[in-house]
C-alpha positions as a Python dict, from the first residue, in 0.01 Angstrom:
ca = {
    (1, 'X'): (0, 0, 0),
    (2, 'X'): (-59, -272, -247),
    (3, 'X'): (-309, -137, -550),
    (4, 'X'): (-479, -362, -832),
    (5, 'X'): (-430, -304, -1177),
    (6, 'X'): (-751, -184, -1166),
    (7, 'X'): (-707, 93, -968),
    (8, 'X'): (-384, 152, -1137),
    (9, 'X'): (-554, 215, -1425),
    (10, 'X'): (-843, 409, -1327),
    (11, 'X'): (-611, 653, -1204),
    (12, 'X'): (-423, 659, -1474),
    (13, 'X'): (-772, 738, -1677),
    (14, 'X'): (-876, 1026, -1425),
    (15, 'X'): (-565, 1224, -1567),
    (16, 'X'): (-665, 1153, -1918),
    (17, 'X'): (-876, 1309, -2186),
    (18, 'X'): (-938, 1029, -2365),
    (19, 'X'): (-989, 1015, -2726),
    (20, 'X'): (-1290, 822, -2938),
    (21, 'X'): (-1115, 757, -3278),
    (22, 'X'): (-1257, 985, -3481),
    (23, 'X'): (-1121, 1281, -3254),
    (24, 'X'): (-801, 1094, -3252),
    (25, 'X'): (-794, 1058, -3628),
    (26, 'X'): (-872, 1450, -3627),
    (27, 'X'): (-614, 1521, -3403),
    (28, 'X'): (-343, 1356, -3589),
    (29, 'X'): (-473, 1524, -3930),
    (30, 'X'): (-401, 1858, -3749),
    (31, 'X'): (-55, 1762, -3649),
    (32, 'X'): (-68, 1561, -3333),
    (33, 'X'): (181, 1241, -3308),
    (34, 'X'): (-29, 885, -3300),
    (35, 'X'): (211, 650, -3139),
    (36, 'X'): (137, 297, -3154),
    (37, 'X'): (267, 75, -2927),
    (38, 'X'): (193, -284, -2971),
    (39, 'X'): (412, -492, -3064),
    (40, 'X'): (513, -620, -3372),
    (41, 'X'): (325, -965, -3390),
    (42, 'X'): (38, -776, -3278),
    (43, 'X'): (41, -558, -3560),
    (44, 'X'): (120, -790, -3827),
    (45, 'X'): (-202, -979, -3642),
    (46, 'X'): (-422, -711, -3603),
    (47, 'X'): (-289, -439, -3922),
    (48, 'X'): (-154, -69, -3861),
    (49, 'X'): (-251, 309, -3944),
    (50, 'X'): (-112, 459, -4181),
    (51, 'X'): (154, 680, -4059),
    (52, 'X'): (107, 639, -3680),
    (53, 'X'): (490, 633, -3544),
    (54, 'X'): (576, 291, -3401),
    (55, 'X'): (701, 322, -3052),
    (56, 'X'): (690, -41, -2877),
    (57, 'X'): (558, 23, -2513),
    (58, 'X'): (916, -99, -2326),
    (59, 'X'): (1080, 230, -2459),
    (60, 'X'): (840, 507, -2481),
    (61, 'X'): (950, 695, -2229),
    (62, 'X'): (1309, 729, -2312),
    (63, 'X'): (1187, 786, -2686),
    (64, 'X'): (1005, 1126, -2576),
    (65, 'X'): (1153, 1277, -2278),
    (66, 'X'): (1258, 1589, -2475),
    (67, 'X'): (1562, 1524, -2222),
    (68, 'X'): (1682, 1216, -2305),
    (69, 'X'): (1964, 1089, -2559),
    (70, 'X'): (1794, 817, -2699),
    (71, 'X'): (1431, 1093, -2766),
    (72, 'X'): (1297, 1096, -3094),
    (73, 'X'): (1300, 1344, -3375),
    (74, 'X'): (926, 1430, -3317),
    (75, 'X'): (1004, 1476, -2940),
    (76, 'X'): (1073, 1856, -2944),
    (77, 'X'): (891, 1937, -2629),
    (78, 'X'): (658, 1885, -2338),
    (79, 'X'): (358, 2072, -2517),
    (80, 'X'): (413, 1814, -2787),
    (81, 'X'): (16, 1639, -2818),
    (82, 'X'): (122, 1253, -2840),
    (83, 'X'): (-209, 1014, -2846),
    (84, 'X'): (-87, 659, -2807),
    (85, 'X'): (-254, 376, -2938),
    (86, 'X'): (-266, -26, -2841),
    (87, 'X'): (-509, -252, -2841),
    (88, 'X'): (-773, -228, -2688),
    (89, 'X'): (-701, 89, -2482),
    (90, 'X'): (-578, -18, -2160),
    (91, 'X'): (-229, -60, -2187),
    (92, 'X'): (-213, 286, -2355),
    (93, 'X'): (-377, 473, -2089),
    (94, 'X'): (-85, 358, -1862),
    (95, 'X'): (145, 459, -2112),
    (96, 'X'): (-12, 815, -2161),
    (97, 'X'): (17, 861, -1818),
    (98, 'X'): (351, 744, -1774),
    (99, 'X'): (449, 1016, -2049),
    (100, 'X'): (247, 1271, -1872),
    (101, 'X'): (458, 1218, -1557),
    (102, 'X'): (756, 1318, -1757),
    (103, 'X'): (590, 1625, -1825),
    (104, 'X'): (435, 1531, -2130),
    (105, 'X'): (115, 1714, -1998),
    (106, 'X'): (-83, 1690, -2377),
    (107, 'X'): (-71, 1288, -2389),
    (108, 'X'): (-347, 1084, -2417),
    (109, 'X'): (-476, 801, -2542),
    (110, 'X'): (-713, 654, -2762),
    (111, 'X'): (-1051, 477, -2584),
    (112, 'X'): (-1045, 132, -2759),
    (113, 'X'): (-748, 125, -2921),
    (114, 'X'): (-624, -16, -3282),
    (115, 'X'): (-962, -215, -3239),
    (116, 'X'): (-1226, 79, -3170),
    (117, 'X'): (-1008, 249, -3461),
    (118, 'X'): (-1055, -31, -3675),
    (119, 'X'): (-1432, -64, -3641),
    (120, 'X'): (-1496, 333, -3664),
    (121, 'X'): (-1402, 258, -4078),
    (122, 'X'): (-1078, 473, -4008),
    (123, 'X'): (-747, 433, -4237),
    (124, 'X'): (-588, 120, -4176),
    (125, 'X'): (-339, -147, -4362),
    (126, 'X'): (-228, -524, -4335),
    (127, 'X'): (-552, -569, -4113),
    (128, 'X'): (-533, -992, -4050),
    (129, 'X'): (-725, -1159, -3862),
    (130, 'X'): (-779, -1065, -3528),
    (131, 'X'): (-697, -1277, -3231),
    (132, 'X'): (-933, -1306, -2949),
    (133, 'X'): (-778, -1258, -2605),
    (134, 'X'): (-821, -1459, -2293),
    (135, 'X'): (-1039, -1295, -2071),
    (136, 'X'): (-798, -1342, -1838),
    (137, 'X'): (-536, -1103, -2027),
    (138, 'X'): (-555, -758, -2114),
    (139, 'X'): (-398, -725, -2396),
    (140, 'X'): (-138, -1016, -2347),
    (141, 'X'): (32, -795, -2085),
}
């Protein structure tokens, strides 16, 4: 029963409507949540958007199950239309899915990440340098 990562994330992606930036940046101008979930030393390596909602990956979940204790403010329901945002866009396709599981059934993510954002001339701040990955990594997971 053992799967790849791979084909982990592939079907994680067939459940998904992905996002190019520009629809994402759309989307969140007409209400929807951008949740960005690097963390931190990526961010200050890489910059941020402006007003995406920081949400590191290792607590997502618990941060937007509408049932939870430790949900967010902006968590007020399962139709709530979360795109998340990492990287490159792998990482946050697992994520998306993970919140669609929980019923989340509008998540989604954004093809590319912080980096597809960041060359499509959208809003960002703090933008450093960027550090290139091993090969071997996605996204230093």
């Amino acid at each position: 029963m053992a799967r790849t990562i791979d084909e982990v994330l592939a079907e994680a992606r067939e459940r998904l409507e992905r996002l190019d930036p520009a629809q994402a940046h759309a989307e969140t101008l007409g209400g929807a949540v951008l949740v960005d979930i690097r963390p931190a030393a990526q961010r200050a390596d890489e910059g941020e958007v402006p007003g995406a909602l920081i949400v590191e990956r290792n607590v997502l979940e618990w941060r937007f199950d509408p049932a939870s204790d430790a949900r967010l403010p902006q968590a007020t329901g399962h139709g709530l239309r979360v795109i998340v945002l990492c990287s490159e866009g792998y990482t946050s396709s697992l994520a998306a899915a993970s919140l669609r599981d929980l019923g989340l059934t509008r998540a989604t993510d954004v093809a590319g990440g912080f980096r597809a954002w960041r060359a499509a001339g959208l809003p960002t701040t703090g933008a450093g340098t960027t550090t290139i990955a091993d090969p071997g990594v996605a996204e230093g997971a």
